[in-house]
C-alpha positions in Angstrom: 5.2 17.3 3.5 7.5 14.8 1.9 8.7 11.9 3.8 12.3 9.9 3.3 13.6 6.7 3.9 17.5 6.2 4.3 18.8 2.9 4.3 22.5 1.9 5.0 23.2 -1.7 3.8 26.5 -3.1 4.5 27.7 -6.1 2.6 30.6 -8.8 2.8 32.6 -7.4 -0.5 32.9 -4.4 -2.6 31.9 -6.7 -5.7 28.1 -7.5 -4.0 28.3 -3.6 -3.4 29.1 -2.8 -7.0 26.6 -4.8 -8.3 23.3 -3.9 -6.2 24.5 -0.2 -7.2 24.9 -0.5 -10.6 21.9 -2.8 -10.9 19.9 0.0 -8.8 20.8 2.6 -11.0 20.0 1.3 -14.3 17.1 0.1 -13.2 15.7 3.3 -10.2 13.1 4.2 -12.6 10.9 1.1 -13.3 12.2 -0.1 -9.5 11.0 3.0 -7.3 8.2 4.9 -10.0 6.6 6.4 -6.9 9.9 7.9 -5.5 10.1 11.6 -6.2 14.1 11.5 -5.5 16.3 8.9 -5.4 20.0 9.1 -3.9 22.4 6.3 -3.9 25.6 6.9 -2.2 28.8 4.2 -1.8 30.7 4.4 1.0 34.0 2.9 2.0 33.5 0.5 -0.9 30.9 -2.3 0.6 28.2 -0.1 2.3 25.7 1.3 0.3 23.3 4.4 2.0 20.5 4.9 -0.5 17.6 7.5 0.5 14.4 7.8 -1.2 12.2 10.9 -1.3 8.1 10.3 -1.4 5.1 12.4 -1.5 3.6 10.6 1.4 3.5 7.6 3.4 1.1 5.5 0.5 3.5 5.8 -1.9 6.3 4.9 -0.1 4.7 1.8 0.6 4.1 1.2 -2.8 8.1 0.8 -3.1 8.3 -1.7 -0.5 7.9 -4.5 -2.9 11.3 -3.8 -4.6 12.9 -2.4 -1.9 12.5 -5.5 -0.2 13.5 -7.5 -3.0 17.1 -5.4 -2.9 17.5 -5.9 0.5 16.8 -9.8 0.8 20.4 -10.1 -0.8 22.5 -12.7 0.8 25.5 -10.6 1.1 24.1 -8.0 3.1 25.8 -8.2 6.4 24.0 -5.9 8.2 20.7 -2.9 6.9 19.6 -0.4 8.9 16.6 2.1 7.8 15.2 5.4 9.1 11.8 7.3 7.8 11.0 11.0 9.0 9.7 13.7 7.2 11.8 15.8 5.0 12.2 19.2 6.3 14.9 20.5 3.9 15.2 19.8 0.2 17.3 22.3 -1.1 18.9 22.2 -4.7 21.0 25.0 -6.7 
């Protein structure tokens, strides 16, 4: 059973927003290599929601490292984060 963390960051401009996605993105790879799926999701311009998909518990923790270098950005207002286990991964 997989297990997913979602994280909603909020920050104080579209512009911080912007840049903590696209640096993400170019960058999910060597950032998160024990993620099985990675989603990143903008919403209303300066919230990011990001979810990350993981074999287990161990190897999530093994992305805690850069995931809390993301998240120590000063122009996040406000992050909240929620783990369960993945009971639906369904793709066409």
């Amino acid at each position: 059973m997989s297990i997913a963390r979602i994280t909603t960051a909020v920050f104080n401009s579209q512009q911080a927003a912007d840049l903590v996605a696209k640096g993400v993105a170019e960058n999910a790879g060597s950032l998160f290599p024990s993620a099985e799926q990675l989603i990143g999701i903008q919403s209303d311009g300066h919230t990011l929601i990001s979810v990350g998909i993981y074999a287990s518990q161990q190897d999530m923790d093994k992305a805690d490292v850069a995931k809390d270098k993301v998240m120590s950005n000063p122009d996040i207002v406000s992050i909240e984060t929620v783990i369960g286990n993945v009971e639906i991964n369904h793709t066409n």
